[in-house]
NUNU-366738 format. One record per residue: residue in one letter; x, y, z of N, C-alpha, C, CB in turn. Coordinates in steps of 0.05 Angstrom, whole numbers, plus 5000, padded with zeros to 4 digits. Glycine has a CB too. Layout:
% NUNU-366738
aXYZXYZXYZXYZ;...
This chain:
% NUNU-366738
x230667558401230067838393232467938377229468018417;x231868098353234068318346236268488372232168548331;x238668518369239368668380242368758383238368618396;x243968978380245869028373247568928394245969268366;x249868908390251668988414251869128434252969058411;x252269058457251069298469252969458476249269258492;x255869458476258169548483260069538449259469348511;x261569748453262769708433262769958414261869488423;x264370078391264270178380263970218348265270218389;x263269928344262569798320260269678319264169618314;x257569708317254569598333254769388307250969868335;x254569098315253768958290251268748295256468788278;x248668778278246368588282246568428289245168518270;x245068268303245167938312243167888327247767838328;x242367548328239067568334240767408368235867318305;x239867438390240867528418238867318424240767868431;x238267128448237167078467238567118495236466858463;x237567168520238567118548237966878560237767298565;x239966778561239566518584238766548601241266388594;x237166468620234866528643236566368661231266428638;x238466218659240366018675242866098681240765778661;x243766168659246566288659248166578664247166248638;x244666738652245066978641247167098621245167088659;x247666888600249466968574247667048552251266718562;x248867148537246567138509248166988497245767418488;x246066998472246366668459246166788437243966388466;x248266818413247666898392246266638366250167048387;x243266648365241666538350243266358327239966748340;x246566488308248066308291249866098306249766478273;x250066158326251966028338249965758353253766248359;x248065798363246865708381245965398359244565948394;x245365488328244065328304246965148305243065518270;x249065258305252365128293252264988319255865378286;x252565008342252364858366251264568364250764998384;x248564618357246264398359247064218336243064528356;x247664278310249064138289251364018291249364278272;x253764108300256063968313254963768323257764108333;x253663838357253063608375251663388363251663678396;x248663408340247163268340249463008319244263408331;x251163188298253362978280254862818297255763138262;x256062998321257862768342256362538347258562888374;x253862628363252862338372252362098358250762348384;x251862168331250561978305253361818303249462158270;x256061998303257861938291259461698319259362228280;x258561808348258861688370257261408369258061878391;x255261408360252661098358254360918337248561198338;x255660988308257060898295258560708300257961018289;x260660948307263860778329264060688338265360788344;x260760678367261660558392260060278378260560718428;x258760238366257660038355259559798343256160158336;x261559928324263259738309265459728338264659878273;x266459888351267559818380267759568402266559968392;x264159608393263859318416264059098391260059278439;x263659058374264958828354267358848352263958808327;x268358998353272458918356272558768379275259228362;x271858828402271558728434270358528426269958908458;x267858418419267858178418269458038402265858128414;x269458108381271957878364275257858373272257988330;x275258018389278458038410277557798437279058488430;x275757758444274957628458274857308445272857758467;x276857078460277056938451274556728454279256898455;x273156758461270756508468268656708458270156368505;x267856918440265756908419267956958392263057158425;x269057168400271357168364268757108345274656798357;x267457448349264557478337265757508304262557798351;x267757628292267757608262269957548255266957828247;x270357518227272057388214274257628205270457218192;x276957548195278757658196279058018177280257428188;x277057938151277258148131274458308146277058018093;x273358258153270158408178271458548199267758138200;x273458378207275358508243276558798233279158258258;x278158698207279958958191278659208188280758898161;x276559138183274159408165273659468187270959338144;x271159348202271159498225272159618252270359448228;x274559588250276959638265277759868258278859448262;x278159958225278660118220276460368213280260028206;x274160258210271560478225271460478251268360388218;x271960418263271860388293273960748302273859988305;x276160708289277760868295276861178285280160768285;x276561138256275561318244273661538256274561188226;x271361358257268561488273268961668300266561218283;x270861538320271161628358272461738357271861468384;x275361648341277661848348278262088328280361678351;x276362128312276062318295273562498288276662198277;x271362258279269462488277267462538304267562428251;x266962328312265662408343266562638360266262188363;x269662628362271262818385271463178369275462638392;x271763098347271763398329268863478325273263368296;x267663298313265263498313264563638343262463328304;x265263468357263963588395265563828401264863338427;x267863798391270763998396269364218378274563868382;x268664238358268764528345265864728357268564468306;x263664498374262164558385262864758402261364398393;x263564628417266064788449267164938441268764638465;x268165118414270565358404267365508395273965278371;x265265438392262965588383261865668412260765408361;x260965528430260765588456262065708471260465438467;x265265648475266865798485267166018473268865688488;x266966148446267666458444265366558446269066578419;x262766568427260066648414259466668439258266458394;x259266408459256966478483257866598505255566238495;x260366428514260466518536262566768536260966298554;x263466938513263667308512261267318506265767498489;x259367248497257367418496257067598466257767598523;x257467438455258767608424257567388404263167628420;x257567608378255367448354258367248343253267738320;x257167048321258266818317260667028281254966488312;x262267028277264067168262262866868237268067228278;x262667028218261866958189259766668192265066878170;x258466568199256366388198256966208175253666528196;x255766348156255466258137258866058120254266518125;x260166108134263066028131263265818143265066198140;x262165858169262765608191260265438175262165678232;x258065518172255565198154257965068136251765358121;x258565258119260865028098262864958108262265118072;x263964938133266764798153264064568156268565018191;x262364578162260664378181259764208153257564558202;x258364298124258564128111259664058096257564108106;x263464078096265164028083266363738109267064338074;x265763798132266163658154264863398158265663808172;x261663458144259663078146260663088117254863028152;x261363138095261863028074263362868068262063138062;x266462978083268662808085268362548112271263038091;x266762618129265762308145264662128136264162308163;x262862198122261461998096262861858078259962128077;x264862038063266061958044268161678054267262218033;x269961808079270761578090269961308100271361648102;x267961378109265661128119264661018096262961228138;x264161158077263260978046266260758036262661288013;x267660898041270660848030271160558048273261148037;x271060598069271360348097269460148094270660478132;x266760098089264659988079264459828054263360168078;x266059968036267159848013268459568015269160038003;x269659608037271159388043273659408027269759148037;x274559618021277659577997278659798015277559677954;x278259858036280560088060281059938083278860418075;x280959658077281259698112284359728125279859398129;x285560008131287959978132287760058166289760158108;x286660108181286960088201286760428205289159898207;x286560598236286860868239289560938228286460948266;x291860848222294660898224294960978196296460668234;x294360698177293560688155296760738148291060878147;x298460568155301560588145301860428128303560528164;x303260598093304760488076305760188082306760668072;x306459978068304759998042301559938040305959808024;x300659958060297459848065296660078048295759818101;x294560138027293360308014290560258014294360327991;x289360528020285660578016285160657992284160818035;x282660667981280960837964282261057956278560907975;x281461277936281961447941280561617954282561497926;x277861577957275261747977276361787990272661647989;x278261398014278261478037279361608051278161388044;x281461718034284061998047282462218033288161988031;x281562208016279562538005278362578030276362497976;x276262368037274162498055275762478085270862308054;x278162478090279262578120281462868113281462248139;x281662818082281863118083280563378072283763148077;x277763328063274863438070274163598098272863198070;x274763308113273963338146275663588157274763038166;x278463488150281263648165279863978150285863498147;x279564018127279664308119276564428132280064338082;x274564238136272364418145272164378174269664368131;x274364298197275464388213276664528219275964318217;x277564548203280164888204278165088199283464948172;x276865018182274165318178273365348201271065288160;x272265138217272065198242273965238268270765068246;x275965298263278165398276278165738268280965218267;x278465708245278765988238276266148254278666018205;x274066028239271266208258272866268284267665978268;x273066088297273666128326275766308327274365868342;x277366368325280566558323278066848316283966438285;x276666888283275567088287273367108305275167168267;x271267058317269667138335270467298366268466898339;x273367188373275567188392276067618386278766898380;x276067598358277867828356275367988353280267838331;x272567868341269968088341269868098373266467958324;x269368018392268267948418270568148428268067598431;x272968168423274268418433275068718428275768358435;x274368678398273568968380270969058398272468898341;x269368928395266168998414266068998432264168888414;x268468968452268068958478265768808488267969198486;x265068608486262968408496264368308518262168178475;x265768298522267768268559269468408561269568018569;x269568368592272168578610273768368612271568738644;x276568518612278568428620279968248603278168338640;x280967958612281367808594279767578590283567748595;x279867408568278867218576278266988588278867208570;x276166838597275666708616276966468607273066688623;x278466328644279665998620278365848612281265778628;x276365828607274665618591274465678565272065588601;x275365968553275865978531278766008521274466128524;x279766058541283066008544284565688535283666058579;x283065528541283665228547282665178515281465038577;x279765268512278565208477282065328457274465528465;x281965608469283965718455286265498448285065958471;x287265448470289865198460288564928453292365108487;x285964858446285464678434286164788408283064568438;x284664968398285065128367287565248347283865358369;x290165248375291865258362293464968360293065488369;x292364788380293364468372292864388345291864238388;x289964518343289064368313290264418291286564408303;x290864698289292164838277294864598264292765098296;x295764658279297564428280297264278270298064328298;x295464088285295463858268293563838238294563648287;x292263898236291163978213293663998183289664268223;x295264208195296864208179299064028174297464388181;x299563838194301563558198299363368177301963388240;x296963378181295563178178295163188140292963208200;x295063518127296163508106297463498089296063528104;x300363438105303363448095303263158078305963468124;x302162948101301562678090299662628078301562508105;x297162698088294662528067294262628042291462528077;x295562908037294962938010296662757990295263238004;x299962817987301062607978300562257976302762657989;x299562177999298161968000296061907990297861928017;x294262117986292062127961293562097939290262407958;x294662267933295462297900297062067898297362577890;x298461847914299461597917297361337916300861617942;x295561377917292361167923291061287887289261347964;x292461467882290261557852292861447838288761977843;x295061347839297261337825298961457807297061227819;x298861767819300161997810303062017824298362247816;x302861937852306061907856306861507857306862097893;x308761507863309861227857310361127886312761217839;x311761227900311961107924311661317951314560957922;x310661167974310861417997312061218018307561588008;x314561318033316361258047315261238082318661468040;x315060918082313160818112315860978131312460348120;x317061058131317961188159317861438165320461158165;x318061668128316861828138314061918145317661928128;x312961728135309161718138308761808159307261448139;x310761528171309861498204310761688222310861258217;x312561768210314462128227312262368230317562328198;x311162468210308662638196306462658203308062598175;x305362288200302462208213302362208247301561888202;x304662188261304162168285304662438292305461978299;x305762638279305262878286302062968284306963038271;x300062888276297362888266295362738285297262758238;x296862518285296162288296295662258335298462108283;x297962268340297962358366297462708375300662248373;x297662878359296963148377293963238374298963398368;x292262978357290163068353288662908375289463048324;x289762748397289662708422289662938436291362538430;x292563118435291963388452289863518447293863578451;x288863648423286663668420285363648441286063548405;x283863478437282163298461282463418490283262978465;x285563388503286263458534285063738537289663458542;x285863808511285064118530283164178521286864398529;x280364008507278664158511276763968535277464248481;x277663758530275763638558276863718588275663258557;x279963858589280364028609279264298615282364038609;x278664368585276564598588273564528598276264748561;x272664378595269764268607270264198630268364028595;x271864058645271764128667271564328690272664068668;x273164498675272864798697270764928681276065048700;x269264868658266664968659264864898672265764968641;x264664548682262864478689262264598720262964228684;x264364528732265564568761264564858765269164538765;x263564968754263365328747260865308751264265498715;x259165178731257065248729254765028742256965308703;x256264858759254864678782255164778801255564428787;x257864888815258764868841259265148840261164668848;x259765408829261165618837264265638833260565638862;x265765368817267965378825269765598803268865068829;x271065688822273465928803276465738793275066258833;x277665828785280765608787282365798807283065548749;x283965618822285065738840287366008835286065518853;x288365908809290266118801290166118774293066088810;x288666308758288666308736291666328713286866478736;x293466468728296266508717297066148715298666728741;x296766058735298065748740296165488715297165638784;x293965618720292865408695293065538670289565308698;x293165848660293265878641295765728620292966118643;x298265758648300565668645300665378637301965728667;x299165198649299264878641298064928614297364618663;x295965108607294964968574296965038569292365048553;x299265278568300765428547303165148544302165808558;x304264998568305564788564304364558548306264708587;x301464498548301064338527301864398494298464298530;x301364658489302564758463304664728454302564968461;x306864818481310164748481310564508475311664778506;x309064328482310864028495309063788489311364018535;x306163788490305163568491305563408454302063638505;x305463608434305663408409308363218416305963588376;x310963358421313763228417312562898430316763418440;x311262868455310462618470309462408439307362698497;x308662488418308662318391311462068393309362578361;x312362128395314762088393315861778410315962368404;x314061668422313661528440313061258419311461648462;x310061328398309861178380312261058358308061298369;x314361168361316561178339319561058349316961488330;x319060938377322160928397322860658383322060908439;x321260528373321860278360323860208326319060178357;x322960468317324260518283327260598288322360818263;x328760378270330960438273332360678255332060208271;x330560798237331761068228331561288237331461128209;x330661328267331261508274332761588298329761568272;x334861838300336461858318335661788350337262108314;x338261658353337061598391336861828408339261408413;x339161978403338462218419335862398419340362388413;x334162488388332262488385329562348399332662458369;x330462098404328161898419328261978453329061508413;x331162128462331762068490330362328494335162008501;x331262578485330462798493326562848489332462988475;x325562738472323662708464321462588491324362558440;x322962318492321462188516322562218540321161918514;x323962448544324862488583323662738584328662518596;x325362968577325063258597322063328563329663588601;x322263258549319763508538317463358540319863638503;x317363118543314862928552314163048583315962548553;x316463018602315663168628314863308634316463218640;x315163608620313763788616311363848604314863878611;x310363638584307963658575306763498605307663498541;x307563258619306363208633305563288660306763058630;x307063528666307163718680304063848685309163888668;x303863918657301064068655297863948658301064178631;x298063718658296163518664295463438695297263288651;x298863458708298363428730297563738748300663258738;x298963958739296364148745294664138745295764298737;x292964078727289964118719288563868742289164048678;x291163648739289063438767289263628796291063018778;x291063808796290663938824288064138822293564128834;x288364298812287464588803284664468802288764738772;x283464348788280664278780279264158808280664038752;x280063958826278663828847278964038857279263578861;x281764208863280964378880278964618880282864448885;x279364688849276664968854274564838866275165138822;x273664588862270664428864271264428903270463998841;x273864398912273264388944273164658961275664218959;x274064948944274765078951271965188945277065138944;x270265178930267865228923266365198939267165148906;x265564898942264764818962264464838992265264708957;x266764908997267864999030265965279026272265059036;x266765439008265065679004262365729007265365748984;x261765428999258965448994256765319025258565248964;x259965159041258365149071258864859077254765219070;x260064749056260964329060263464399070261364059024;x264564469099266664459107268264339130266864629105;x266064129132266763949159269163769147263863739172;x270663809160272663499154274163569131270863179145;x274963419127277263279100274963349073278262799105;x272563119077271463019049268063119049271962629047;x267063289062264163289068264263459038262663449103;x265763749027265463809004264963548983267563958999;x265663368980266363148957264062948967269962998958;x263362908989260262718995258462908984259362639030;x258963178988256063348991255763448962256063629015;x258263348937258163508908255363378890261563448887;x254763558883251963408868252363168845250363658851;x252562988862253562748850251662618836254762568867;x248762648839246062588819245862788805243362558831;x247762938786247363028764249262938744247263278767;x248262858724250762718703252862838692249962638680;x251563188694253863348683256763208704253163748689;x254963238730258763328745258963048754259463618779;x257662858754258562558758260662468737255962348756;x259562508710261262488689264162628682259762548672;x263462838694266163058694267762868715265563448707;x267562888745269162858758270362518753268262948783;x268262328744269462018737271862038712266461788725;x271462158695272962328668275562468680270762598652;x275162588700277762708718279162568722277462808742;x278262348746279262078756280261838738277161968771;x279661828719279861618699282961708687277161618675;x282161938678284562088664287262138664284162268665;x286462198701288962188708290361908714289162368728;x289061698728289761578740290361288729288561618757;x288961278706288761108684290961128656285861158676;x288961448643290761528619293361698621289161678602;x293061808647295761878646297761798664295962098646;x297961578680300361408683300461248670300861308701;x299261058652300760958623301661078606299760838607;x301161248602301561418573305361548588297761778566;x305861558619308161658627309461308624308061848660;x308461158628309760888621310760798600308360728623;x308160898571309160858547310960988544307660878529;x310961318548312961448538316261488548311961658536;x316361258565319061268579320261058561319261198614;x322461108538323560958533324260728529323960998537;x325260618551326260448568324260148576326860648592;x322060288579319360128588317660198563317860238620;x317860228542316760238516317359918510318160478494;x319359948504320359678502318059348507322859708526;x316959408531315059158538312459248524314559098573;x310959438510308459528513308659598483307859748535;x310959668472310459778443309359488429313759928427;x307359578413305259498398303759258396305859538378;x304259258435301459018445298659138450302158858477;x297159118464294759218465294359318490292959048457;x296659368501297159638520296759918514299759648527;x297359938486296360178466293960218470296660138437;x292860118459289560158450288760198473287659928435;x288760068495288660048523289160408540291359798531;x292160498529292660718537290060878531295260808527;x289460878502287761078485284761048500287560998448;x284560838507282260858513281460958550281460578502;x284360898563284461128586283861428583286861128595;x285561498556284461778556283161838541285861958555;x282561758513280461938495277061748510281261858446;x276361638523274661418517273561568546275861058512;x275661418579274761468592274661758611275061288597;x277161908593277062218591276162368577278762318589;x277162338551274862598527272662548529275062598493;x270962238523267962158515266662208539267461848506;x267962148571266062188581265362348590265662098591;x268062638595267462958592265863078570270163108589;x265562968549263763098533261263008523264863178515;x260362748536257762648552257162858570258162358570;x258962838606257462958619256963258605258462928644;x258663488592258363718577255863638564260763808558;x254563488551252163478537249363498562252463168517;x249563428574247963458598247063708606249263368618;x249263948605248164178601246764408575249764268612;x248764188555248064338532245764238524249864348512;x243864058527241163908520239364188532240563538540;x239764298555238164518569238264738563238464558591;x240664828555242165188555242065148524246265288572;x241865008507243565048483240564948465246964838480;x239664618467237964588449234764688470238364228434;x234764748487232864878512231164648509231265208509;x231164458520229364218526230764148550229063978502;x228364048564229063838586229963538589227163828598;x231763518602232863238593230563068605236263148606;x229362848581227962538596230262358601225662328572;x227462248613228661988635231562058658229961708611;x230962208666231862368691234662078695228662438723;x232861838712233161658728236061518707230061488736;x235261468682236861308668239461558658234961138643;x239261838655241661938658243562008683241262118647;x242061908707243561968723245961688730241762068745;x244161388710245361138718248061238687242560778715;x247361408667249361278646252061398651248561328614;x252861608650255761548673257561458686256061548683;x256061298700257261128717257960878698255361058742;x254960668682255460568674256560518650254460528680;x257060808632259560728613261260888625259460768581;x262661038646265461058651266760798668265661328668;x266260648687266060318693266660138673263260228698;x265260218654265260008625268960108612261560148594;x269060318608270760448595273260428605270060688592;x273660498642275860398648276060098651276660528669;x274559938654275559678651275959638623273759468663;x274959728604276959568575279859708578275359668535;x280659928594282760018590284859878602282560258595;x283259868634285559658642285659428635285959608665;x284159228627284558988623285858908598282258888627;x285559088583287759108545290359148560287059478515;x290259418576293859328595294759258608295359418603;x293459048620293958788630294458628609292058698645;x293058568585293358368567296158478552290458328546;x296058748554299658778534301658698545300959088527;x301458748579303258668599303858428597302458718622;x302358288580302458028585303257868555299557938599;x303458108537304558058505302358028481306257758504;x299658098494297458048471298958198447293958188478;x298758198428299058398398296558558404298858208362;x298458768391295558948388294459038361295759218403;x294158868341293358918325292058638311295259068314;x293158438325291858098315289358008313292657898333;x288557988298285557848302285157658308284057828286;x287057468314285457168337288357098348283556778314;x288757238382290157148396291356898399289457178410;x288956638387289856358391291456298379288356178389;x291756468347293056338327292956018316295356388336;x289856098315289155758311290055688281285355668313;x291055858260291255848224293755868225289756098203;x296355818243298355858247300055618245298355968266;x301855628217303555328222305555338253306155268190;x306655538261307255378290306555528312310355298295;x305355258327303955288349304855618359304555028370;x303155778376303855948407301455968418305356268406;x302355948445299656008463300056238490298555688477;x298456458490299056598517297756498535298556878519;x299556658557298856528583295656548596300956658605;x295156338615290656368622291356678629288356108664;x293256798639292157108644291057258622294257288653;x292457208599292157338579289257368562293857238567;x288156988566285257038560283757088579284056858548;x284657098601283357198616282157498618284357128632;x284457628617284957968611282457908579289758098601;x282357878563280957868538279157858539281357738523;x278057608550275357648573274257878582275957558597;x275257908604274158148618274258428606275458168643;x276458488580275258678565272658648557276558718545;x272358398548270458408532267258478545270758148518;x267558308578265358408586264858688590265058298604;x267358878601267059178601266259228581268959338606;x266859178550266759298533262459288527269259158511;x262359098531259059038531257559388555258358568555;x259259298572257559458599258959848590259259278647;x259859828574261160098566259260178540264760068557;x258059918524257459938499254460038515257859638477;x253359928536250659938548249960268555250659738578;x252260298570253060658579252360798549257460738589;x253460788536253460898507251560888496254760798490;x250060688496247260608478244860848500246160118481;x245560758529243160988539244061308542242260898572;x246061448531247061628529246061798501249561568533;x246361578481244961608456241661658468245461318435;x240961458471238061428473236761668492237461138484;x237561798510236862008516237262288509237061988531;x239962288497240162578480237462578452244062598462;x238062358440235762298416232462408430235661898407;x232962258454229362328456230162488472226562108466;x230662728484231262988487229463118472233763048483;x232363098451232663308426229063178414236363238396;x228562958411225562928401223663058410224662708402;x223662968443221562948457221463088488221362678457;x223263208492223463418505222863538515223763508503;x221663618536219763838542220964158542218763768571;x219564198529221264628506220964768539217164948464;x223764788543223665028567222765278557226565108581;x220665398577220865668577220765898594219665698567;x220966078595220366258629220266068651216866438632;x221866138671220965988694221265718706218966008693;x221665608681221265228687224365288703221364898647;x223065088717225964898746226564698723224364648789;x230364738726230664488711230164248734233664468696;x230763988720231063758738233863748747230263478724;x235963788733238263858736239464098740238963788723;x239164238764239664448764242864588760238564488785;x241664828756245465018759245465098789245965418737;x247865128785249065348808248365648800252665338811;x246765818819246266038817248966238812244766088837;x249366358792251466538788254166398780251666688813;x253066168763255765968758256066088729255465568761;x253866188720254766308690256166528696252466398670;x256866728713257666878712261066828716256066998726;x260966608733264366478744265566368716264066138772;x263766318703265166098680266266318657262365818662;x264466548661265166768631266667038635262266878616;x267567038677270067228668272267148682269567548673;x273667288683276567208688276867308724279067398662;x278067138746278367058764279066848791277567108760;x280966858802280966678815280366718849283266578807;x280366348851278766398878281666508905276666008888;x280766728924281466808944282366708967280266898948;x285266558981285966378994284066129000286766479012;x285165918985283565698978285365539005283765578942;x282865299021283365179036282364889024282565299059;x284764679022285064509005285564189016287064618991;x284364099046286663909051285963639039287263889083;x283063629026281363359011283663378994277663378996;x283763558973284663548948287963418952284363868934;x288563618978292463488983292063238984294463569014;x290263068998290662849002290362698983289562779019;x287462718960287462618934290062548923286262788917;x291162838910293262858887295462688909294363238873;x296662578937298362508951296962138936298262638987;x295062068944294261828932294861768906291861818933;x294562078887295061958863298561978857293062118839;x299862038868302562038873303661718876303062238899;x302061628894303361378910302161158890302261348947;x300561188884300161088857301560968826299061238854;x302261308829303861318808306561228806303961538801;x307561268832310061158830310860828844311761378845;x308960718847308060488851307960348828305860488864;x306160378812305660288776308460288762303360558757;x309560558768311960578751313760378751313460788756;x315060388785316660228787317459908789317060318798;x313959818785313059548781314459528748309059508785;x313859688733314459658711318459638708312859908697;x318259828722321559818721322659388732322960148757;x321059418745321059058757319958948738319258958785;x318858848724317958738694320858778675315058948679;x321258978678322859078654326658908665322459538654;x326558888686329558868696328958528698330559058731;x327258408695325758118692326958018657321358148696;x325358228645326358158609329358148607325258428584;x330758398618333958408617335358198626334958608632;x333358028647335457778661337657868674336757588641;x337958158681340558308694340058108734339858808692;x342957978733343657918758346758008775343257638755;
């Protein structure tokens, strides 16, 4: 229906629905930009994860499915597609959801954000035409002197500027939604969390054009040379914080989800607002990790870099592993699961994909992507892991089995609230979850196992069978190669039925209207927890103490194995 604002002193038109689930309105431009983002991610997700499982197989030494100039190309679509256009298109979704819906406020210039969105598939195309060509394959890094097309830096900085359009939307809707008073108080963290995704991008966006434009005009042969160390100084400012990105918005889906399944509040909103504001502070410098190897740059630079401001970025991560299980136990207890230690966590609605996916994405995240990523970035223990396939391994702990599968399970609700259809095949979304987060952390660990063990991470045939002198790694090593490869199949399977049911959703769907029970239900009054600002009232926590105590013993278990590896290479007696 038509309908103004209903608060405010500035009335501005906008076409309004009420969520019968949530009870938000839904402003009609925002709701169109939503459904467009998501439907580009997933196409762009079918892509990626496609040429993905052919890197995995051809990394796998007993099929070594393609040949060397095929591995390159698609390796470097591989990167392109997941760690760029998949995760951003989904991301600018979430800054349209997080302000527009859940204040409750119309979408700030529309028509601005369509041309961010088709300045955004133009430059994905263009790159993927460019990669396809077969004359780019320089890999995601794409470091001097390796040179692409000229498309293929045009169309990623196409992408970068009609992302920022959609950054900007988001910054203004923020400031309409508070001119109009469309909420009390402040804002809720779930748009708090979007918030420091938007000023990450910010960021990087603008790192990311310091280099690719020059690098364009270097690929058209207008400049003469571009200097591989500062590339690599510049691009990993781009490069790596467009990972943060990611943390905080798939940390924002979590305490949305947890909200709008369970009731859950965050326990202290000051304390988590505080961890995103440290990702802003601290998490790009962790770049810096990629670079401990280049001898032009200062050591002290490398030390301070990878101790106290890495710590502090990692500080805020490990909040969010407290803060998040706990609203979900503290909720729960609330809600009447309060026998014991764990009856909240048996009794969480674990047959719904939203929060199966969320909480495996939790678990993965932390326990996976972020004690390597404190491994890689320690200096010291860089040393064994820099640029084996412990890397890729790390990445795929967190963007793969943290971002992808937080914004899987997030699609689960937005198939209902957003494109209003009922999800099909009930049975097979409640299996895909499981079976590509399973899939996902085993390629993670088993690539870092294989780095641990010296694979390259960038080689296309481990055996080195075209090699005038001999080397061979150790049976662990193909072994580890192996068993990526099978995860990578059972991750690729997860993926393929994740696709296949958003598609026939969005096809075939059954159109909610008045009244319908979802199959997947909400938590009654979880829309209301997710869109204002509050925390929960002496929280009783002892599941969660014991968790984060596990993931402690863990962590410092892993570490100091490494420290034992590492005092092995030194030969120190």
């Amino acid at each position: 229906m038509t309908a103004e604002t209903v608060i405010g002193a500035v009335p501005a038109k906008a076409d309004f629905r009420v969520c019968q689930y949530t009870g938000l309105k839904v402003d009609a431009a925002a709701q169109a930009l939503i459904k467009a983002h998501a439907v580009a991610a997933v196409v762009f997700l079918a892509i990626g994860g496609l040429m993905g499982l052919m890197v995995a197989l051809t990394r796998w030494p007993a099929v070594h499915l393609l040949p060397a100039e095929w591995f390159y190309l698609v390796l470097t679509g591989h990167g392109a597609n997941v760690l760029l256009f998949w995760i951003i298109f989904f991301e600018i979704a979430i800054l349209y959801f997080a302000s527009a819906v859940l204040l409750n406020s119309r979408l700030a210039a529309p028509r601005f954000a369509w041309l961010g969105f088709v300045l955004m598939v133009v430059g994905a195309l263009a790159t993927n035409v460019a990669v396809l060509q077969g004359d780019s394959s320089v890999m995601f890094t794409s470091y001097p002197p390796m040179q692409a097309k000229p498309h293929f830096y045009l169309g990623l900085i196409l992408f970068a500027v009609g992302a920022l359009i959609g950054c900007m939307i988001f910054f203004a809707t923020l400031v309409i939604a508070r001119e109009e008073r469309t909420y009390e108080g402040s804002i809720p963290l779930v748009t708090f969390g979007a918030l420091t995704a938007a000023i990450i991008a910010v960021f990087t966006i603008a790192s990311g054009a310091i280099i690719l434009i020059p690098t364009w005009l270097w690929s058209l042969g207008l400049i003469s040379n571009i200097d591989p160390l500062m590339y690599k100084v510049v691009w990993w400012a781009m490069g790596h914080s467009s990972q943060q990105i990611n943390v905080s918005a798939h940390v924002s889906l979590w305490y949305l989800i947890a909200a709008l399944l369970v009731g859950a509040k965050p326990l202290s909103e000051k304390v988590s607002r505080t961890a995103f504001l440290m990702y802003i502070l601290f998490l790009q410098l962790a770049s810096a990790h990629h670079l401990l190897a280049e001898p032009g740059l200062d050591a002290s630079w490398k030390i301070v870099n990878t101790s106290y401001m890495m710590y502090l970025a990692v500080m805020g991560s490990m909040v969010h592993g407290l803060t998040v299980p706990g609203a979900i136990e503290a909720a729960q207890r609330r809600n009447g699961y309060d026998r014991g230690m764990f009856e909240w966590l048996r009794k969480a609605p674990w047959g719904h994909p939203a929060f199966s996916g969320m909480f495996l994405s939790l678990i993965f995240f932390g326990f996976i992507g972020g004690i390597s990523g404190v491994v890689l970035g320690t200096e010291q223990l860089n040393v064994l892991m820099h640029n084996t396939i412990y890397v890729p391994g790390h990445f795929h702990g967190t963007v793969v089995a943290g971002t992808t599968l937080a914004f899987m399970a997030a699609t689960y609700i937005v198939l209902p609230l957003i494109f209003q259809r009922e999800i099909v095949w009930p049975k097979l979304a409640r299996i895909q979850p499981y079976l590509f987060g399973i899939g996902a952390a085993g390629i993670s660990l088993f690539m870092m196992g294989a780095g641990t063990l010296g694979v390259a991470r960038r080689h296309w045939d481990i055996t080195f069978s075209d090699a005038n002198l001999s080397f061979a790694y150790s049976a662990g090593a193909f072994l580890m190669m192996g068993l990526n490869g099978i995860f990578a199949i059972i991750a690729a399977l997860g993926g393929a039925l994740f696709v296949l049911v958003v598609v026939g959703t969005v096809l075939f769907g059954e159109k909610i209207k008045g009244g319908h029970k979802l199959t997947f239900p909400l938590f009654s009054g979880g829309g209301a927890v997710a869109s204002h600002y509050g925390s929960e009232r002496a929280p009783k926590l002892p599941g969660t103490i014991i968790l984060v105590a596990i993931f402690f013993v863990c962590f410092v278990l892993y570490y100091f194995i490494n420290w034992k590896y590492l005092s092995e290479l030194w030969l120190f007696r």
